[in-house]
C-alpha positions in Angstrom: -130.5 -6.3 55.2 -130.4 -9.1 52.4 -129.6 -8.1 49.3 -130.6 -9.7 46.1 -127.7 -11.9 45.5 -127.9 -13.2 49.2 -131.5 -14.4 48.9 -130.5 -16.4 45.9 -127.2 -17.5 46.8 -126.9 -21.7 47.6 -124.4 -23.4 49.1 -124.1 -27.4 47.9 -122.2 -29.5 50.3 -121.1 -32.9 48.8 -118.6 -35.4 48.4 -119.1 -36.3 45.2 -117.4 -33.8 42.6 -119.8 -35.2 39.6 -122.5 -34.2 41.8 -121.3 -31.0 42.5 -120.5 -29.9 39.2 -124.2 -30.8 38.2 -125.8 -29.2 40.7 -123.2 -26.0 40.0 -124.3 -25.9 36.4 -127.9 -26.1 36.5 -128.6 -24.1 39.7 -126.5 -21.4 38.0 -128.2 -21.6 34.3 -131.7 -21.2 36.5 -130.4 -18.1 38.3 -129.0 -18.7 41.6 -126.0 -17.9 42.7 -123.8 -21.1 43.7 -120.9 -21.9 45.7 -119.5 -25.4 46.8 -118.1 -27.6 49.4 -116.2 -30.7 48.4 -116.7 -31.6 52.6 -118.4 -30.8 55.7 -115.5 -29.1 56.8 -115.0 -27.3 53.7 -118.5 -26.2 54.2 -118.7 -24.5 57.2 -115.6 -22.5 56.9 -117.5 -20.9 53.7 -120.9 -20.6 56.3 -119.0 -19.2 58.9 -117.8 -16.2 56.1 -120.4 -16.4 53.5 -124.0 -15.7 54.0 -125.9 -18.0 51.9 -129.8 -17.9 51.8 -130.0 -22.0 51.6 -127.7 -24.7 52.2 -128.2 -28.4 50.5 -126.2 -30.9 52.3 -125.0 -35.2 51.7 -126.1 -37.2 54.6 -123.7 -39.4 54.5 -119.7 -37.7 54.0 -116.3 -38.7 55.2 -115.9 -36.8 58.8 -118.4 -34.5 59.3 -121.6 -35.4 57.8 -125.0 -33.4 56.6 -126.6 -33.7 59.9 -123.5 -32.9 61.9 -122.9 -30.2 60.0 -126.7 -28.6 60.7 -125.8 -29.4 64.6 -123.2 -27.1 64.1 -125.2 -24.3 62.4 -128.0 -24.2 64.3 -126.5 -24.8 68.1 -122.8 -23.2 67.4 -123.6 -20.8 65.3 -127.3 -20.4 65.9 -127.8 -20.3 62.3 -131.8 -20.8 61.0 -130.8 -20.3 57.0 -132.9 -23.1 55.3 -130.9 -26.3 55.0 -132.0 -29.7 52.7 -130.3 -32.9 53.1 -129.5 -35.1 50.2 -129.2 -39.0 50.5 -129.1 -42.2 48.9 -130.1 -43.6 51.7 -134.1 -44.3 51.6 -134.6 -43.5 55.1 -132.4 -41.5 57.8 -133.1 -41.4 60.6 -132.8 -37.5 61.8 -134.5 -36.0 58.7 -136.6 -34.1 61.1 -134.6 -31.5 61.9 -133.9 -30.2 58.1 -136.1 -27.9 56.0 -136.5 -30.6 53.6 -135.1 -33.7 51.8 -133.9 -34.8 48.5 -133.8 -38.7 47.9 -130.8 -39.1 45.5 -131.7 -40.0 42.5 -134.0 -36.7 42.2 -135.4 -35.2 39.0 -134.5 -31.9 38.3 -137.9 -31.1 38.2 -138.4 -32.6 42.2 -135.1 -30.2 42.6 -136.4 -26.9 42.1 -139.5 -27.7 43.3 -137.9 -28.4 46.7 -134.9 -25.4 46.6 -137.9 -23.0 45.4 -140.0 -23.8 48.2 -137.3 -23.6 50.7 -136.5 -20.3 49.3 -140.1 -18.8 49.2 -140.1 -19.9 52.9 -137.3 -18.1 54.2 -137.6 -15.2 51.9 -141.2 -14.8 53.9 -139.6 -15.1 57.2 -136.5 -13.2 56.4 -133.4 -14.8 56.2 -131.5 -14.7 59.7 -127.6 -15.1 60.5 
């Protein structure tokens, strides 16, 4: 059974520390709970303990990136908690397979809008580990 914390705790995944700390900061001042990886490593050591109710992901990291990571959690560890990729990249080939995507730069507007959604969606379908 989720409790409230778990349907509003997020994991952010990203290699960028500047981007981290921003996302840290204003997720937390809009009331989600928020815990980071500086890596795709990183990241699913914290999945594998944690249960988060969404996960936003970098595409493009040094040695595990965003999509190998959502390999992982939904074929290892047959995972279905909500994951959106971030990228800088205009177009990625392999989007298809996330719950949604953030073009970097995003507005923090097109952020919550996104995260929200995302989290309406799984709330609906209860969140499954």
């Amino acid at each position: 059974m989720n409790t409230e914390s778990q349907l509003n705790s997020i994991l952010i995944i990203d290699d960028e520390p500047s981007v981290l700390k921003f996302l840290r900061l204003f997720l937390s001042r809009n009331g989600f709970r928020v815990d980071v990886a500086e890596n795709g490593e990183e990241g699913i050591n914290k999945i594998e303990t944690h249960a988060y109710s969404l996960i936003v992901t970098d595409i493009k990291m040094q040695s595990l990136s965003g999509d190998q990571l959502l390999y992982y959690l939904r074929k290892v560890l047959n995972d279905v908690t909500p994951v959106v990729a971030m990228s800088g990249t205009p177009r990625f080939l392999g989007y298809d397979e996330f719950d949604a995507v953030l073009h970097k730069p995003c507005s923090i507007k097109e952020i919550l809008k996104i995260l929200c959604r995302c989290l309406s969606e799984s709330c609906r379908q209860g969140v499954k580990r």
